[in-house]
ROMIDREN-16286 format. One record per atom (N, C-alpha, C): residue number from 1; residue in three letters; atom name; x negated, y negated, z negated. Coordinates in steps of 0.1 Angstrom, whole numbers, plus 5000, padded with zeros to 4 digits. Each point is the difference from the previous one (the first is absolute). Example, Ala and Ser with C-alpha at 12.3 -4.5 7.8 and 13.67 -1.06 7.14 Angstrom:
<rs>
<i = 1, aa = Ala, at = N, c1 = 4868, c2 = 5057, c3 = 4922>
<i = 1, aa = Ala, at = CA, c1 = 5009, c2 = 4988, c3 = 5000>
<i = 1, aa = Ala, at = C, c1 = 4991, c2 = 4988, c3 = 5000>
<i = 2, aa = Ser, at = N, c1 = 5004, c2 = 4989, c3 = 5007>
<i = 2, aa = Ser, at = CA, c1 = 4991, c2 = 4989, c3 = 5000>
<i = 2, aa = Ser, at = C, c1 = 5008, c2 = 4989, c3 = 4992>
</rs>
This chain:
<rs>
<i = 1, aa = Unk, at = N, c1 = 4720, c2 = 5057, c3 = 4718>
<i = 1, aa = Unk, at = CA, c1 = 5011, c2 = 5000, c3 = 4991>
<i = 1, aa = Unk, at = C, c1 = 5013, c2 = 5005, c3 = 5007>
<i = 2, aa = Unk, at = N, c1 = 5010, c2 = 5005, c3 = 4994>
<i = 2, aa = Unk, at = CA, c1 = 5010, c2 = 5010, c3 = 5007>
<i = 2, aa = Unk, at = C, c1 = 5011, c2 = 4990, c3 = 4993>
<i = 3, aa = Unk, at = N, c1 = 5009, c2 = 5002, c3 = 5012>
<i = 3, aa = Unk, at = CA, c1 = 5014, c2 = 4992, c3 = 4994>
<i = 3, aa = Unk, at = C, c1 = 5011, c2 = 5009, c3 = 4999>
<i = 4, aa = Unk, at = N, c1 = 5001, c2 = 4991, c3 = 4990>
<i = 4, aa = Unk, at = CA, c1 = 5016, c2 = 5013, c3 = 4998>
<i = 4, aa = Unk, at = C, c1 = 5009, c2 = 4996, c3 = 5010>
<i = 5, aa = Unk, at = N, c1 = 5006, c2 = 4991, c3 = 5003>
<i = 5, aa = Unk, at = CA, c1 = 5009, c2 = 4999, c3 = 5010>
<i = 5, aa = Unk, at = C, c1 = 5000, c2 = 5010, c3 = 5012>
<i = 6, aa = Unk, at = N, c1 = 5008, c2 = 5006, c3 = 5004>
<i = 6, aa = Unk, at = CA, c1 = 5007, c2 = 5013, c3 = 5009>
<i = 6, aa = Unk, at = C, c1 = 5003, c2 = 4988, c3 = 5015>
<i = 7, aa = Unk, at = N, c1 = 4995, c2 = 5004, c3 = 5009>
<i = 7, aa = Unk, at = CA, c1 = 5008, c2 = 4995, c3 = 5015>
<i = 7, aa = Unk, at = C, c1 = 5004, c2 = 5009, c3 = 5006>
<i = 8, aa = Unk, at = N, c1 = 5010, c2 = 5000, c3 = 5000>
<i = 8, aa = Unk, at = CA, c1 = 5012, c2 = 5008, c3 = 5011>
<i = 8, aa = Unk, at = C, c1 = 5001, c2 = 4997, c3 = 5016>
<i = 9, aa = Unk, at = N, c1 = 4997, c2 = 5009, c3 = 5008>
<i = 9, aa = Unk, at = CA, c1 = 4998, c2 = 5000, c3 = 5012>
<i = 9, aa = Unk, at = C, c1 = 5011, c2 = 5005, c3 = 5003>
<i = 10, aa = Unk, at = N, c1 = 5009, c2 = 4990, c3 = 5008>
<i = 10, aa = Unk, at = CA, c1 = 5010, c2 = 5007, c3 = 5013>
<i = 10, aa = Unk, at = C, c1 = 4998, c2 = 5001, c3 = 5014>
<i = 11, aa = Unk, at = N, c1 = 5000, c2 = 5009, c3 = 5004>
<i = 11, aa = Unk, at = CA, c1 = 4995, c2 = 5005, c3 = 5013>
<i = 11, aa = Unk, at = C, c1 = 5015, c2 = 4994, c3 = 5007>
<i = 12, aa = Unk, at = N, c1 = 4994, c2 = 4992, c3 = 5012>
<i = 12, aa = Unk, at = CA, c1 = 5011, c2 = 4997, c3 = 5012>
<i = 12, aa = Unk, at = C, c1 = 4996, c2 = 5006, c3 = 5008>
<i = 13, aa = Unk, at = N, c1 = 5014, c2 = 5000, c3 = 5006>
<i = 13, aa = Unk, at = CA, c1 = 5005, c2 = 5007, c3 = 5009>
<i = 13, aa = Unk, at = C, c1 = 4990, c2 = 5001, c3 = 5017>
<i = 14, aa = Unk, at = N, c1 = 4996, c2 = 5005, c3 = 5006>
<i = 14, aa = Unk, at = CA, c1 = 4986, c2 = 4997, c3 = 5011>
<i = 14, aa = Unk, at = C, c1 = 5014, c2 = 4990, c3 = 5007>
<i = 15, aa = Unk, at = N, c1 = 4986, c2 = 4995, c3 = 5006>
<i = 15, aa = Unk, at = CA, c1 = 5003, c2 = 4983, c3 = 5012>
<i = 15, aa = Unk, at = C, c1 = 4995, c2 = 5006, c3 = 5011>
<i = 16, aa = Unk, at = N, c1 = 5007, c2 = 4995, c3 = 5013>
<i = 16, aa = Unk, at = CA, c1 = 4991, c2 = 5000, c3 = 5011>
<i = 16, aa = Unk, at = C, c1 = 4997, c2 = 4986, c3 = 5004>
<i = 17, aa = Unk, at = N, c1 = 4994, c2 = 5001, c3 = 5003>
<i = 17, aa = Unk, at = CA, c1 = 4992, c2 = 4984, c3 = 5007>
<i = 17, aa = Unk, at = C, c1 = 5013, c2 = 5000, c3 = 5013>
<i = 18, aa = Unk, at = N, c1 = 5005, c2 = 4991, c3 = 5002>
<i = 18, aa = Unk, at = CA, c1 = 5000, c2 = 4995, c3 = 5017>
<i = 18, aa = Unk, at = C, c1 = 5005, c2 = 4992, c3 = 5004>
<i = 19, aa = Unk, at = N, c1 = 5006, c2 = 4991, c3 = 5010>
<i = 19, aa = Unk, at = CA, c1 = 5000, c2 = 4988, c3 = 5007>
<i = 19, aa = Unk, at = C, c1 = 5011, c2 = 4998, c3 = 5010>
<i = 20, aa = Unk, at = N, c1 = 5014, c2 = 4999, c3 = 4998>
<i = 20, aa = Unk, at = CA, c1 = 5007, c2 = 4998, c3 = 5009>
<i = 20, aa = Unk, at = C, c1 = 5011, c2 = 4989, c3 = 4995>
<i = 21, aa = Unk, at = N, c1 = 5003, c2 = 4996, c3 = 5012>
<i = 21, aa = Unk, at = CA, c1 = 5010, c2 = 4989, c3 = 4996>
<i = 21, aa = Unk, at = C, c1 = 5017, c2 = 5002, c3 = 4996>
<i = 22, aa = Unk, at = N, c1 = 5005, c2 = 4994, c3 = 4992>
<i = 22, aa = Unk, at = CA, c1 = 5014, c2 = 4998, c3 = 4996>
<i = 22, aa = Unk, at = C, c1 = 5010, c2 = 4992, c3 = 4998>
<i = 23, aa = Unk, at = N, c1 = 5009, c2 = 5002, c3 = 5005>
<i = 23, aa = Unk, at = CA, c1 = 5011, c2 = 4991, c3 = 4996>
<i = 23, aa = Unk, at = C, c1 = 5006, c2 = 5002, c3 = 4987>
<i = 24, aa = Unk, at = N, c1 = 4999, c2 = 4989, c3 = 4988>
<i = 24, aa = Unk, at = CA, c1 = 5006, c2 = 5002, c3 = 4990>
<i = 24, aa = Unk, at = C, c1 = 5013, c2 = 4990, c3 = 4997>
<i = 25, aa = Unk, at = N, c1 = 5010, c2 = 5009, c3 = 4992>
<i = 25, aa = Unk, at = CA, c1 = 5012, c2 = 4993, c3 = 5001>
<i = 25, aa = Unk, at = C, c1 = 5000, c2 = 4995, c3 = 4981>
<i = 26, aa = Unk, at = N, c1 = 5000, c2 = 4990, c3 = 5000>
<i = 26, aa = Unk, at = CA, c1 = 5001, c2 = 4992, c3 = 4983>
<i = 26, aa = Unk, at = C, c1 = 5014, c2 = 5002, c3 = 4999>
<i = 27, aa = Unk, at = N, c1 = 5000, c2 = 4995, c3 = 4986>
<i = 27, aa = Unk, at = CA, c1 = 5015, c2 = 5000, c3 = 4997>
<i = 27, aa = Unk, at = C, c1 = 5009, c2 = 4990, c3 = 5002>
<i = 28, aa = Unk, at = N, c1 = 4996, c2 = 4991, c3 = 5010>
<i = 28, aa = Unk, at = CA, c1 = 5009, c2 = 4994, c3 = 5002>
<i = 28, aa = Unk, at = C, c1 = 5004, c2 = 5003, c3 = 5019>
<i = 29, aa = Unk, at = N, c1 = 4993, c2 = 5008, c3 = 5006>
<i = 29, aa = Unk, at = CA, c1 = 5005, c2 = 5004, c3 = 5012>
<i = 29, aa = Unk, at = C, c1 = 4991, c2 = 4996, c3 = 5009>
<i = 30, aa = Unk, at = N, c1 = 4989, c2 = 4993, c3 = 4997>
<i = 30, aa = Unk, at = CA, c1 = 4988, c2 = 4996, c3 = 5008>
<i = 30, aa = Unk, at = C, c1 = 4989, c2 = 5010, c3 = 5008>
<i = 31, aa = Unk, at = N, c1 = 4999, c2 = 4999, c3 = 5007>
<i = 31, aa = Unk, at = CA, c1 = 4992, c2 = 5008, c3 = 5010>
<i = 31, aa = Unk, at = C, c1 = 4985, c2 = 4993, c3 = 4995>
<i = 32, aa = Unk, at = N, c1 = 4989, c2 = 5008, c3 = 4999>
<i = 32, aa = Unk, at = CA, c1 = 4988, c2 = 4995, c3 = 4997>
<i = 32, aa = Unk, at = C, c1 = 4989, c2 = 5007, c3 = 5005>
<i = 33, aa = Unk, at = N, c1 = 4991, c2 = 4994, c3 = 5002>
<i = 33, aa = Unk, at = CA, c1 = 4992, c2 = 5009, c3 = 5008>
<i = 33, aa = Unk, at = C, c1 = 4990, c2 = 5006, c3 = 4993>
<i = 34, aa = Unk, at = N, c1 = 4995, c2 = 5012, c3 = 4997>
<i = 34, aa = Unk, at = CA, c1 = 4989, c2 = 5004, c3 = 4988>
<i = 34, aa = Unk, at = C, c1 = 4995, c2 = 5014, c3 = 5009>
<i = 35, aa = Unk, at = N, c1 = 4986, c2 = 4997, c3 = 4987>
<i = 35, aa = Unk, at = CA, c1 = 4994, c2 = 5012, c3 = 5007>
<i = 35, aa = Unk, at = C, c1 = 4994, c2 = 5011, c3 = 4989>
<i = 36, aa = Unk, at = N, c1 = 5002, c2 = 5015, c3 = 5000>
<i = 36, aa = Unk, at = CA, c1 = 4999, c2 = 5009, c3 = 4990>
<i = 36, aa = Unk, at = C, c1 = 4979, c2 = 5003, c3 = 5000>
<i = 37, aa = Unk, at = N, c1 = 4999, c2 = 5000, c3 = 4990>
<i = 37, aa = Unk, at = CA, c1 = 4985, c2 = 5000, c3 = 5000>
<i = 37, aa = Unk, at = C, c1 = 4999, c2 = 5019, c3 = 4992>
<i = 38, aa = Unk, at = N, c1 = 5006, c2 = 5002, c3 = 4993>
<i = 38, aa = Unk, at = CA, c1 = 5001, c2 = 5014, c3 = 4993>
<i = 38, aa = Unk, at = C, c1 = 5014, c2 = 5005, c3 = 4996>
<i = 39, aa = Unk, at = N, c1 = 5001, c2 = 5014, c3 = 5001>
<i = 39, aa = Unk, at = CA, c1 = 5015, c2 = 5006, c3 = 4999>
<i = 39, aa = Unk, at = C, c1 = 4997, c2 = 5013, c3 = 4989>
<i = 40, aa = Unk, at = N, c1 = 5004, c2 = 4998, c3 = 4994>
<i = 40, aa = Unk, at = CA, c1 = 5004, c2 = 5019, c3 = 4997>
<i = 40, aa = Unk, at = C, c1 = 5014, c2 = 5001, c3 = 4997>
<i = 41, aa = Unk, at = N, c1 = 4999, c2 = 5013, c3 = 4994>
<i = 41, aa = Unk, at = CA, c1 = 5014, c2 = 5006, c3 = 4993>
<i = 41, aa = Unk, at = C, c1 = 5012, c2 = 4990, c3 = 4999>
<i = 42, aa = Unk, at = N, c1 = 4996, c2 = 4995, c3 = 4990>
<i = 42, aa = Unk, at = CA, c1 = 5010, c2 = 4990, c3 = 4992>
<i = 42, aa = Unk, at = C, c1 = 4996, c2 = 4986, c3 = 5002>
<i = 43, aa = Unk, at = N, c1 = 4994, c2 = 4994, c3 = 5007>
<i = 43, aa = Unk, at = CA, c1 = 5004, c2 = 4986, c3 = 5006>
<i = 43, aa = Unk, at = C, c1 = 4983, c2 = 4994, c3 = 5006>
<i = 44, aa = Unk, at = N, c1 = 5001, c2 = 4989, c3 = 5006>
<i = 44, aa = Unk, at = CA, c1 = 4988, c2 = 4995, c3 = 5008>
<i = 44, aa = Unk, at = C, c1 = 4997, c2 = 4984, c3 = 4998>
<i = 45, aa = Unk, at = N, c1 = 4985, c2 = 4999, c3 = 5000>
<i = 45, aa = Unk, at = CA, c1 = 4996, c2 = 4990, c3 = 5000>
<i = 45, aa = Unk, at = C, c1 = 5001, c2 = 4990, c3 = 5015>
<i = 46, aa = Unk, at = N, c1 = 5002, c2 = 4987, c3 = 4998>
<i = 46, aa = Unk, at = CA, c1 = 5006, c2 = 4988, c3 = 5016>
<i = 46, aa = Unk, at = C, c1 = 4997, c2 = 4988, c3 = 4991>
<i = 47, aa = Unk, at = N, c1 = 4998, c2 = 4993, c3 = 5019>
<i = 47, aa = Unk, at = CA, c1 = 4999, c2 = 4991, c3 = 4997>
<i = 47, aa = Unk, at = C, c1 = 5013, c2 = 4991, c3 = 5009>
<i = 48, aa = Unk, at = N, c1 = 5005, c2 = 4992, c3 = 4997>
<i = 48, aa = Unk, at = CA, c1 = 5012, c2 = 4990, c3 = 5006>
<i = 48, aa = Unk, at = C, c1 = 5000, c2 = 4985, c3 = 5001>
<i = 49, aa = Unk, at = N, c1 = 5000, c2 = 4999, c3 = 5012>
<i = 49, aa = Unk, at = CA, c1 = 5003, c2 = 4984, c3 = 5005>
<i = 49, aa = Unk, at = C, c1 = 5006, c2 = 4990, c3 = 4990>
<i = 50, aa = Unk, at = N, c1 = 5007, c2 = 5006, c3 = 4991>
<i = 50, aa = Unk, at = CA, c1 = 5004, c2 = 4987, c3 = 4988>
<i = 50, aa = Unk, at = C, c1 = 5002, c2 = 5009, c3 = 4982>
<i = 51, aa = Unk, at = N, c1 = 4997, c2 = 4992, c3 = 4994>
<i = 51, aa = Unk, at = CA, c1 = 4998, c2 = 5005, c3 = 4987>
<i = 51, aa = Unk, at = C, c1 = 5012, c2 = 5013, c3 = 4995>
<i = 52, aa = Unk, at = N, c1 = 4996, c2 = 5011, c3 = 4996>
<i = 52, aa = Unk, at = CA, c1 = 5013, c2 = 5005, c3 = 4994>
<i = 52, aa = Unk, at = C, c1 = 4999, c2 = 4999, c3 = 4983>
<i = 53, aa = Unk, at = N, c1 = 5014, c2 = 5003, c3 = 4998>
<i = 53, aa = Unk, at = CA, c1 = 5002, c2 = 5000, c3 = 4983>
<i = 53, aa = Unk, at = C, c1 = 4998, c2 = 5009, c3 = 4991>
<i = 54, aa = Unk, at = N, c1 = 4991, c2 = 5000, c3 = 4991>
<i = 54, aa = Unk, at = CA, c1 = 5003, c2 = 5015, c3 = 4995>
<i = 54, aa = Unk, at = C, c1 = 5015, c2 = 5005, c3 = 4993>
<i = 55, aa = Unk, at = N, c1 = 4999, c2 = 5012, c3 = 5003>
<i = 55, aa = Unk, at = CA, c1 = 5014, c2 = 5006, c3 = 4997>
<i = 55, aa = Unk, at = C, c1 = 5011, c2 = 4997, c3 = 5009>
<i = 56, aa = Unk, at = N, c1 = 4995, c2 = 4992, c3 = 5018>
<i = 56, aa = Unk, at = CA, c1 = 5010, c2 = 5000, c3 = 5008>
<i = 56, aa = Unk, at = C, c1 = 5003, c2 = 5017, c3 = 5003>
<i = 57, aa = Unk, at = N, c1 = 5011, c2 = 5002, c3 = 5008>
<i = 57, aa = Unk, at = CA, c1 = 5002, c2 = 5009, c3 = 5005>
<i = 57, aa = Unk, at = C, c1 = 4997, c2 = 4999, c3 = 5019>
<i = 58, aa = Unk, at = N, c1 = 4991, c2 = 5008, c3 = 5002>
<i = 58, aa = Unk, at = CA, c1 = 5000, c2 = 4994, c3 = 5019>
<i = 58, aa = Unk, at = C, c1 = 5003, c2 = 5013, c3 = 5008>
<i = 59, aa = Unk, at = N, c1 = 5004, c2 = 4999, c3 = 5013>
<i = 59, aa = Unk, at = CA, c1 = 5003, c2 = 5010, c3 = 5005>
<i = 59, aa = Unk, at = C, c1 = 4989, c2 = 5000, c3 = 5014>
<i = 60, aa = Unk, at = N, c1 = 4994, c2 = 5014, c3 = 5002>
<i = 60, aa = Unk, at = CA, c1 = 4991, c2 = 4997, c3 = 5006>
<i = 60, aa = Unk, at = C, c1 = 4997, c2 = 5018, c3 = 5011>
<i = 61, aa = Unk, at = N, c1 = 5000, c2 = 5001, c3 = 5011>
<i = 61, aa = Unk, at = CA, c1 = 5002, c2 = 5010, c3 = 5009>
<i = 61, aa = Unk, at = C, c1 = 4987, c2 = 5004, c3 = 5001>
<i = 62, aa = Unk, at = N, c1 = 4992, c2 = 5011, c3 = 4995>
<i = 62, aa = Unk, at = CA, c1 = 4991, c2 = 5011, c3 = 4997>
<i = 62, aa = Unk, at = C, c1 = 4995, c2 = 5010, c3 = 5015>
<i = 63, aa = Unk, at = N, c1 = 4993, c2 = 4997, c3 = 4999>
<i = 63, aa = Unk, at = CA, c1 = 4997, c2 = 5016, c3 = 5016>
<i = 63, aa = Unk, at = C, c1 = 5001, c2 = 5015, c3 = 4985>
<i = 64, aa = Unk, at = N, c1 = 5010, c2 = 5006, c3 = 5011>
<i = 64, aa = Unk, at = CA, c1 = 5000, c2 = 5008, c3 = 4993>
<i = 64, aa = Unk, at = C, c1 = 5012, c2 = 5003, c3 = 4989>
<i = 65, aa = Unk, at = N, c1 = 5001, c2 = 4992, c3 = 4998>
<i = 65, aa = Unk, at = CA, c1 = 5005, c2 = 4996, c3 = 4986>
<i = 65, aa = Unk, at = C, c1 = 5015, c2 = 4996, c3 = 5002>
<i = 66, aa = Unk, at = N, c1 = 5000, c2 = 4991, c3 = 5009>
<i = 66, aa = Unk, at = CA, c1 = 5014, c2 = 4993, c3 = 5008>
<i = 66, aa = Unk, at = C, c1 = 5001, c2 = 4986, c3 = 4990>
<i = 67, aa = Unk, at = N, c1 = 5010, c2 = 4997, c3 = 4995>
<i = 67, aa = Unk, at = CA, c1 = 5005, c2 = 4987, c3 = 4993>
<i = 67, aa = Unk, at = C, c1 = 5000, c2 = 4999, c3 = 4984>
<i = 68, aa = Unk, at = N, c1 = 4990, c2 = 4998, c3 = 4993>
<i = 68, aa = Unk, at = CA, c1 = 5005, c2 = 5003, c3 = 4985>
<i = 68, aa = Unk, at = C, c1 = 5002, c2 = 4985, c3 = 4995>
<i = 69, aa = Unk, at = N, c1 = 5004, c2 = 5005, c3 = 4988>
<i = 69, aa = Unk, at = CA, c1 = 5000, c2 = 4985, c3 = 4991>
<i = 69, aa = Unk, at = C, c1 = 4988, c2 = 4998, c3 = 4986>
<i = 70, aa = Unk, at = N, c1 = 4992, c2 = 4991, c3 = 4998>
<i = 70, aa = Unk, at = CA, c1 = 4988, c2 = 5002, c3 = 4995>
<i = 70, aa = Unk, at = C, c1 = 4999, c2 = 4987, c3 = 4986>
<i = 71, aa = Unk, at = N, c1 = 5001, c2 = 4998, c3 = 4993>
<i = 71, aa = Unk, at = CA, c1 = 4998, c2 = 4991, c3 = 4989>
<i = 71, aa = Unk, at = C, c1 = 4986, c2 = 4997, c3 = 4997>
<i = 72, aa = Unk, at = N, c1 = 4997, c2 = 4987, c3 = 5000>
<i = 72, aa = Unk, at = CA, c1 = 4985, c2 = 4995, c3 = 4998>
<i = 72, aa = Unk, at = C, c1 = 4998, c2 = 5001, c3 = 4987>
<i = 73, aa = Unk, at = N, c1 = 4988, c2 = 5008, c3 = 4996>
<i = 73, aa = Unk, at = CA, c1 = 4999, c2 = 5003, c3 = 4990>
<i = 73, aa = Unk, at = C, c1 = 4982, c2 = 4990, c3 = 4995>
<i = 74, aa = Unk, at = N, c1 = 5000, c2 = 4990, c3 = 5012>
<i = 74, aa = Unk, at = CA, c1 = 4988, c2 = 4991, c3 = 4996>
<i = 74, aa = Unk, at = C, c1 = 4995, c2 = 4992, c3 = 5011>
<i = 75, aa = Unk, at = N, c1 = 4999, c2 = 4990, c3 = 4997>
<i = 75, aa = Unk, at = CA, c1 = 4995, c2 = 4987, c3 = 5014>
<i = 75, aa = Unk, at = C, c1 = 4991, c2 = 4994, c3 = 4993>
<i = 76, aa = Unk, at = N, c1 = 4989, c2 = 4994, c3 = 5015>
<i = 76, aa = Unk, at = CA, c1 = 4989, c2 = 4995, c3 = 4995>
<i = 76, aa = Unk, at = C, c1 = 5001, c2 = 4991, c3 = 5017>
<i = 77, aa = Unk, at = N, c1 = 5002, c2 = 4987, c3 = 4996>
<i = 77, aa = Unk, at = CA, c1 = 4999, c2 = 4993, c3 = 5013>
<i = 77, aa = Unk, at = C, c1 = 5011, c2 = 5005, c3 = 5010>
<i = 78, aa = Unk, at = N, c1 = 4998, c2 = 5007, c3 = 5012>
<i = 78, aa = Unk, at = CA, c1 = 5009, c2 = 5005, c3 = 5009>
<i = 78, aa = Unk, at = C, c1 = 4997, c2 = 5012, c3 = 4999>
<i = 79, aa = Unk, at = N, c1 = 4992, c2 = 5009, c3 = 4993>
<i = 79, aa = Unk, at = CA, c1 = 4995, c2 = 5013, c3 = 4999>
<i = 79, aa = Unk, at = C, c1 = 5013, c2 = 5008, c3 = 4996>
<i = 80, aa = Unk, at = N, c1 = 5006, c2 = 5010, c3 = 4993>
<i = 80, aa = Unk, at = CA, c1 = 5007, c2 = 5004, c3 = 4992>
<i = 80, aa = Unk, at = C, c1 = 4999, c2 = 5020, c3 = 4999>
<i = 81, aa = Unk, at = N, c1 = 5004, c2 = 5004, c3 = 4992>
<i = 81, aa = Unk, at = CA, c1 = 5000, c2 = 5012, c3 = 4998>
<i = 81, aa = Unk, at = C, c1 = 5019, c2 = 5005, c3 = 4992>
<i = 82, aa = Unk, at = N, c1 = 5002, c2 = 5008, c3 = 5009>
<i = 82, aa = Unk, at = CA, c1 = 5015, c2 = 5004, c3 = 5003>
<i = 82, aa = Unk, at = C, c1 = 5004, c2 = 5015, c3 = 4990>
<i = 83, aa = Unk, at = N, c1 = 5008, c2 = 5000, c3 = 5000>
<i = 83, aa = Unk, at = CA, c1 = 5003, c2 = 5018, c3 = 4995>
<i = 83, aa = Unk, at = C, c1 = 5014, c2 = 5002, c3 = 5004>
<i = 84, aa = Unk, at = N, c1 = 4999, c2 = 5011, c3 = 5007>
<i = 84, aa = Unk, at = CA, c1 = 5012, c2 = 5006, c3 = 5015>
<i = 84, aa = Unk, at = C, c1 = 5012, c2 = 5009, c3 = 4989>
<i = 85, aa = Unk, at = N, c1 = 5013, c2 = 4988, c3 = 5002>
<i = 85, aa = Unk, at = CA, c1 = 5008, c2 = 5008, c3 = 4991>
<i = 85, aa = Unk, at = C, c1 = 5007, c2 = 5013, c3 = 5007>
<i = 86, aa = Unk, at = N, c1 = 5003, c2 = 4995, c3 = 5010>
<i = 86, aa = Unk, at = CA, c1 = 5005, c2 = 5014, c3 = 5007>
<i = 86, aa = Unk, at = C, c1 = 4995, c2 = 5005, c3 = 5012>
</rs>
């Protein structure tokens, strides 16, 4: 039996896998320690020594990349997934 319902596929952006450690700065000025598990383009998957908020803003220094500012755009435990505003 065929469904009418249509699913719409958005292609993201490629990920790389990888593993290095970071200092992230919350919004309130705190140094925290986290670690980036996947990066691309527009922002990266981490994990962080204490819970973040969604829709904080964190500031966090990139190889490569230098210092951006990133808004959590999803937390699960200490896990979180970010998107790099500038």
């Amino acid at each position: 039996m065929k469904s009418n319902l249509a699913i719409a596929h958005v292609a993201r952006a490629p990920r790389w896998e990888c593993d290095f450690d970071v200092v992230i700065v919350d919004e309130i000025g705190r140094d925290l320690i986290g670690r980036v598990a996947n990066i691309s383009e527009g922002g990266f998957m981490a994990e962080c020594e204490e819970k973040v908020r969604l829709h904080e803003i964190l500031k966090v220094t990139l190889p490569g990349r230098g210092l951006v500012r990133a808004e959590v755009r999803w937390a699960a435990g200490r896990r979180f997934g970010a998107m790099i505003l500038d």
